[in-house]
N, C-alpha and C positions, 0 to 999 in steps of 0.2 A: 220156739213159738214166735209167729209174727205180731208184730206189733199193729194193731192197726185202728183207724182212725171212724168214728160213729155218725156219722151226721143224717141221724136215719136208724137202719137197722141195724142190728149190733154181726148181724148173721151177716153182713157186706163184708166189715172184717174176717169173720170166720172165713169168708168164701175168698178169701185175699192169700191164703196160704198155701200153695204149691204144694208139688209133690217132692218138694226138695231133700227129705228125710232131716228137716232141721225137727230137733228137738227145744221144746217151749216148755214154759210156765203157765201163761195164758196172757189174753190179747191187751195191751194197753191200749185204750180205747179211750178216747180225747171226743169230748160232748160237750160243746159249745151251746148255751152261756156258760154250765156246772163245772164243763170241763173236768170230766172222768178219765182215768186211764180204766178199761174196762176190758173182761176175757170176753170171748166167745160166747154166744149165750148167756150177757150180761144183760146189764142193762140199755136199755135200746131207745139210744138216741137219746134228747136231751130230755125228752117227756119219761123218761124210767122212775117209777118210783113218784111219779107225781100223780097225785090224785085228778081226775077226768075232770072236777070241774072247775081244778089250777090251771089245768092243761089248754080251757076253752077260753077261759077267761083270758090266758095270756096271749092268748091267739089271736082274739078280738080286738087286743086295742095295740095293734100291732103297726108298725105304715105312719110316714108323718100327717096322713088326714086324722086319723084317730089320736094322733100325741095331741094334735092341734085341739080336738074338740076335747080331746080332758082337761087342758088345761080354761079353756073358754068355762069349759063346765068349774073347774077347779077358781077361777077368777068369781062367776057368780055368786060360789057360795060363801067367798069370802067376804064379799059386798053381802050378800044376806046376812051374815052374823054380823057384822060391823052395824047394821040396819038392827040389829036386836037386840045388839049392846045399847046404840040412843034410844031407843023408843021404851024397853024396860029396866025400870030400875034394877034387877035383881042381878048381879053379875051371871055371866054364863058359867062361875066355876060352880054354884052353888046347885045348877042343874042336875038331876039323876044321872047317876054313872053308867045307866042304859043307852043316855044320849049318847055319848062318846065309845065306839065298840075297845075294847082292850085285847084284843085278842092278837093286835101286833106290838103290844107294849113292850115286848121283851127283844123282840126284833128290831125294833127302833129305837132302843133305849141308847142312850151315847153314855149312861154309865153301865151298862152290862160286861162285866169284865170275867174274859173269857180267855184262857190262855193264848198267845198271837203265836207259839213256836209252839214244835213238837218237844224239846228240850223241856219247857216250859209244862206242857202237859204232861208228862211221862215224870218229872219231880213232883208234882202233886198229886202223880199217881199213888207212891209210894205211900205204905201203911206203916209207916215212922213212929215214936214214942211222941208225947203232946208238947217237949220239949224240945227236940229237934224241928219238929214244925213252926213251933215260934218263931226261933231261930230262923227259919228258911222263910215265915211271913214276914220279919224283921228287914231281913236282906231283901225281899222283893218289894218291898213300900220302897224302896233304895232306887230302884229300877223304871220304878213309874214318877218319881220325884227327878231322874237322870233328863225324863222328856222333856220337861219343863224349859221353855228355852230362856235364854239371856239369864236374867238373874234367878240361879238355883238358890231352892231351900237348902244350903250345906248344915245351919242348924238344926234343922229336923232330920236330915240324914244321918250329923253325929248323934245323935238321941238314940235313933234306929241301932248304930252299931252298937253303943254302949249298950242297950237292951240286950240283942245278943250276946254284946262277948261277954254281959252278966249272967245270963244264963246259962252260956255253954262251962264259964267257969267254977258256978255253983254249984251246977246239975250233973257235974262230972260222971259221980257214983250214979247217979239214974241213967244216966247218957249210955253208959257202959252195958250195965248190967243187963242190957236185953239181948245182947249180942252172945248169940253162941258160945260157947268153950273154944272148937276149933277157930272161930276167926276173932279172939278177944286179942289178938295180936295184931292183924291188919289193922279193928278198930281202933285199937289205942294209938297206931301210926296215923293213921286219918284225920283221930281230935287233935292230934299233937297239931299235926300240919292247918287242922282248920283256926289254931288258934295261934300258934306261933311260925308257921310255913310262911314261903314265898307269895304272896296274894292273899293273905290268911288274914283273919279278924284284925290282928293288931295296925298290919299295914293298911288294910282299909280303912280303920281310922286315922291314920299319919294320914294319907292321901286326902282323906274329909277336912280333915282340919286345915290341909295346905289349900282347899280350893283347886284342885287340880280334875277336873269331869273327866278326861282321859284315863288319868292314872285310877282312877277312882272306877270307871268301867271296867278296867282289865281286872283291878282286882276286884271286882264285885262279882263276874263271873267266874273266879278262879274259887270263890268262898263261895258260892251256890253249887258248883263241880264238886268240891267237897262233900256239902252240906248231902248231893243227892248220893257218893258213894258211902258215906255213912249213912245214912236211911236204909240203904238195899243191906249194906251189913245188918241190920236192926231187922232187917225183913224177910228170912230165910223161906216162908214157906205165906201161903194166905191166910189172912186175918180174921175167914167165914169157913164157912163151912157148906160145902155146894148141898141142894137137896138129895135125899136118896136116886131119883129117880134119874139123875145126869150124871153120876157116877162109872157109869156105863164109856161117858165118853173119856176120848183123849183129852186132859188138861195139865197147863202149864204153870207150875206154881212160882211162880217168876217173871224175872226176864230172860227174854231169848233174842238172837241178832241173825238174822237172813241176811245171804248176801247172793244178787241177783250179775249177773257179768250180761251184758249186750252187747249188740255190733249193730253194727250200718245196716238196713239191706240192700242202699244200692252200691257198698264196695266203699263207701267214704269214710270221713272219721270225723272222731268227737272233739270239738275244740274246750280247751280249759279254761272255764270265765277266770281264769286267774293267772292265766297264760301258762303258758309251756307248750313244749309239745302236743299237735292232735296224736289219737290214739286210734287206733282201730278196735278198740274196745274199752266199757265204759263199765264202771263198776258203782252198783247201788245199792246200799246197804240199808236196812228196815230193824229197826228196835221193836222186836212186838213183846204187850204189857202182859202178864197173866194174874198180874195181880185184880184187875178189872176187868177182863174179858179172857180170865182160864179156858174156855171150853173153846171159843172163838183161835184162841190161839192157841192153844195145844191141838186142836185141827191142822194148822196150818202149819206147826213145825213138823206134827209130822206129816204131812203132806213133804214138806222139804226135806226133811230129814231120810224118808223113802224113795225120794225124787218119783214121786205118785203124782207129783203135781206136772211132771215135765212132760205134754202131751200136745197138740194141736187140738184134741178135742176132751169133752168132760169123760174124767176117768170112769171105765168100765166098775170099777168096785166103790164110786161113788154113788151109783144110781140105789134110789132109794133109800139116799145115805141124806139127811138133814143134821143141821146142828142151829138149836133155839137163838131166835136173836136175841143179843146178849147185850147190855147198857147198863151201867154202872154211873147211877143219878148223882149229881155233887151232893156233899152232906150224909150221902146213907152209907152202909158199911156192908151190902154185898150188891150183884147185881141184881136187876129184874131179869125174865124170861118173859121174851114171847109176849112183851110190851115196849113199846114205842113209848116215848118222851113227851110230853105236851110242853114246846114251849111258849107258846103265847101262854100258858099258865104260871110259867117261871120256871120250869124244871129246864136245868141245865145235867149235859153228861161229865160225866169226868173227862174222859178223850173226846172230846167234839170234834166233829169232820171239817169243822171249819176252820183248817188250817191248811197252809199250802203241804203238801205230801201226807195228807192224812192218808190210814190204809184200812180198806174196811172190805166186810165179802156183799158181793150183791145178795140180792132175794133171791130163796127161792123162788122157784118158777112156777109153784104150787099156792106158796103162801104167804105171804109177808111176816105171817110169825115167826119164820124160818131164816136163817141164812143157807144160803147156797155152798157146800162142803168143796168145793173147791176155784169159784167162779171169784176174784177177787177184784177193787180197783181202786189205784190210786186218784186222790183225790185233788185238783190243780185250784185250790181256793183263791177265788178272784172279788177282792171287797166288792168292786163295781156293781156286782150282780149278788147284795144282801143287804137286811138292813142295816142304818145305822148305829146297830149295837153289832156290826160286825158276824151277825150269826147268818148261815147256809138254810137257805128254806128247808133244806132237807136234813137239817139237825136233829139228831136223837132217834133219824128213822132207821140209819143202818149199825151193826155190828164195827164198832169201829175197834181197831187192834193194836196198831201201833201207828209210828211215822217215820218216813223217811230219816239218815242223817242230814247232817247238814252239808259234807260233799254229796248224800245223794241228791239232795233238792236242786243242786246245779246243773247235775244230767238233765233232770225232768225235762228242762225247759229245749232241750236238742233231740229229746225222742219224736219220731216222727214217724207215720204211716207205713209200715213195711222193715220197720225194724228187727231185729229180731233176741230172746232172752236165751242164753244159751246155757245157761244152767242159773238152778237153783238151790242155796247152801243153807243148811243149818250151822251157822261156826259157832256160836254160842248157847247156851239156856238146855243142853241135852240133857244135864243132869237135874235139870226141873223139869221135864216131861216125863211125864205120867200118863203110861199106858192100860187100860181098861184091866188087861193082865195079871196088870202090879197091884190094883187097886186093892 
């Protein structure tokens, strides 16, 4: 499949692929401000998925005559309320909460915290015992105190670890006991190393106490690496129970790892942000979740798993084929169906698209309640264009599934127009898809 580029119709790309007999996945499709990687009869152009009177609005105050008079208009009103604060006594906070609309409060919010990595979402994906979760909130309070520049809090960090490593020492027997029969062996290698391993709880506190941010990072993420493969021990199969009525479909009671190979199309090759050799082929690997979007992604593995997905065009045995959009809201404990997110209301997803290499399927083309069974696109999250609490206008309205790794997110940014996928891999997660068959 070619790779190709949207600024406009999504069908430009479609119409970009010869008769070369290369075999695809579907089109990354790059949609500037969102910047989509998007298939074939995805999303079109950068207005996809945006409602008609987002679309006009943005249109309109478009051109530096229009920045110029918003802000003139935006100067006015500032001078009005300054005018309202002298002349009435009554503070403006004390006003009705009608005055002030809230319906971007969660999009502007600067304390909305929202995972910034896929790494990041995909550990709090996990449906972990309440114990291991401490633990992993314990270590990531660690993470956002690391930002803090010039003088860190090291004493609230050692607090942080000794929380942990009191709980993971105390809680051993609970820690344990939810872990399968067959893998009680991997997990008791995993606690050992989370507590006495190389990066492991103990050293992270040596390193906290010596004041060291460096050594204190590596092993901070070396005891979070941990922390997320004991969880997935803890987490053999989903913690809900899908409705009767979706049972029907493919889903993934896990996790599963796609792995996508590309090439140049005009003959060139991939440079490595990290030097070495260019390549003439790039390799992008996707971790998709089924613990929060089973149906979404047991779709999609086996699409890859069949290579059903490898085509120029939407597969023949997917027409007529839908699969419900699928959003798994923070705080609840299964998804929704064939509901959208409100978040000027505060509803946050668990896997939010607003991260760089987020992967999610477009709409259907019938219905927005729907995702599209084979039509997917990675997602190229650019702060510039959201607000500032860091969230994607288009938060919570698609099916999102996994995210890139972290060598694949380096690709991303050398994929270009006329590219092409030249296969698409299930390497992981086969024995947690569950086929209609089996059900």
């Amino acid at each position: 499949m070619k790779i190709g580029e949207g600024r406009g119709d999504a069908r430009a790309a479609e119409n970009a692929s010869g008769d070369d007999g290369v075999v695809v996945a579907a089109f990354l499709h790059v949609s500037p401000p969102r910047r989509h990687l998007v298939p074939p009869g995805g999303l079109r152009g950068e207005d996809a998925g945006v409602p008609a009177f987002r679309r006009s609005l943005s249109s309109s105050l478009r051109g530096p005559g229009a920045a110029r008079g918003m802000q003139i208009l935006e100067n006015i009103i500032a001078a009005f309320l300054v005018f309202v604060q002298i002349s009435i006594p009554l503070p403006l906070a004390g006003l009705d909460s009608g005055f002030i609309s809230s319906s971007e409060a969660v999009l502007y919010s600067p304390d909305t915290k929202v995972p910034r990595n896929g790494e990041l979402a995909l550990r709090r994906a996990i449906p972990a015992n309440t114990n291991m979760k401490a633990i992993q909130e314990s270590l990531e309070d660690i993470s956002y105190l690391l930002r803090i520049p010039q003088r860190k809090p090291f004493g609230t960090m050692e607090g942080d670890v000794k929380k942990a490593l009191k709980i993971a020492t105390d809680e051993r027997a609970s820690i344990l006991a939810g872990i399968p029969a067959d893998l009680q062996e991997k997990g008791s290698l995993l606690y050992a190393s989370l507590l006495d391993g190389k990066g492991g709880l103990k050293d992270l506190l040596q390193f906290v106490k010596e004041k060291d941010p460096d050594k204190v990072s590596v092993s901070l993420a070396s005891s979070l690496d941990t922390v997320a493969e004991l969880e997935l021990v803890q987490a053999p199969g989903l913690s809900f129970l899908l409705p009767e009525q979706y049972l029907r479909y493919p889903r993934l009671t896990g996790r599963g790892l796609v792995e996508f190979t590309l090439e140049k199309g005009n003959g060139s090759t991939f440079f490595p942000s990290t030097g070495g050799e260019p390549k003439s082929t790039a390799t992008v690997q996707v971790v998709i979740d089924g613990y929060s979007a089973p149906l979404t992604a047991g779709n999609f593995a086996k699409l890859c798993a069949s290579q059903a997905i490898l085509s120029d065009n939407e597969a023949d045995d997917g027409r007529g084929y839908s699969v419900p959009l699928e959003v798994m809201p923070s705080g609840q404990f299964e998804p929704l169906y064939k509901t959208k997110l409100s978040i000027q209301d505060g509803e946050l997803p668990v896997l939010p698209l607003s991260v760089y290499g987020a992967v999610a399927m477009a709409h259907n083309a019938d219905s927005d309640e729907y995702s599209s069974p084979s039509q997917f696109f990675v997602y190229l999250y650019d702060k510039r264009n959201s607000g500032l609490g860091g969230l994607s206008f288009d938060e919570g309205q698609f099916s999102v599934f996994g995210y890139t790794t972290a060598a694949g997110r380096e690709v991303l940014a050398e994929i270009k127009t006329g590219d092409v996928i030249r296969s698409a891999k299930l390497v992981q997660g086969r024995d947690r898809l569950v086929l209609p068959s089996e059900s």
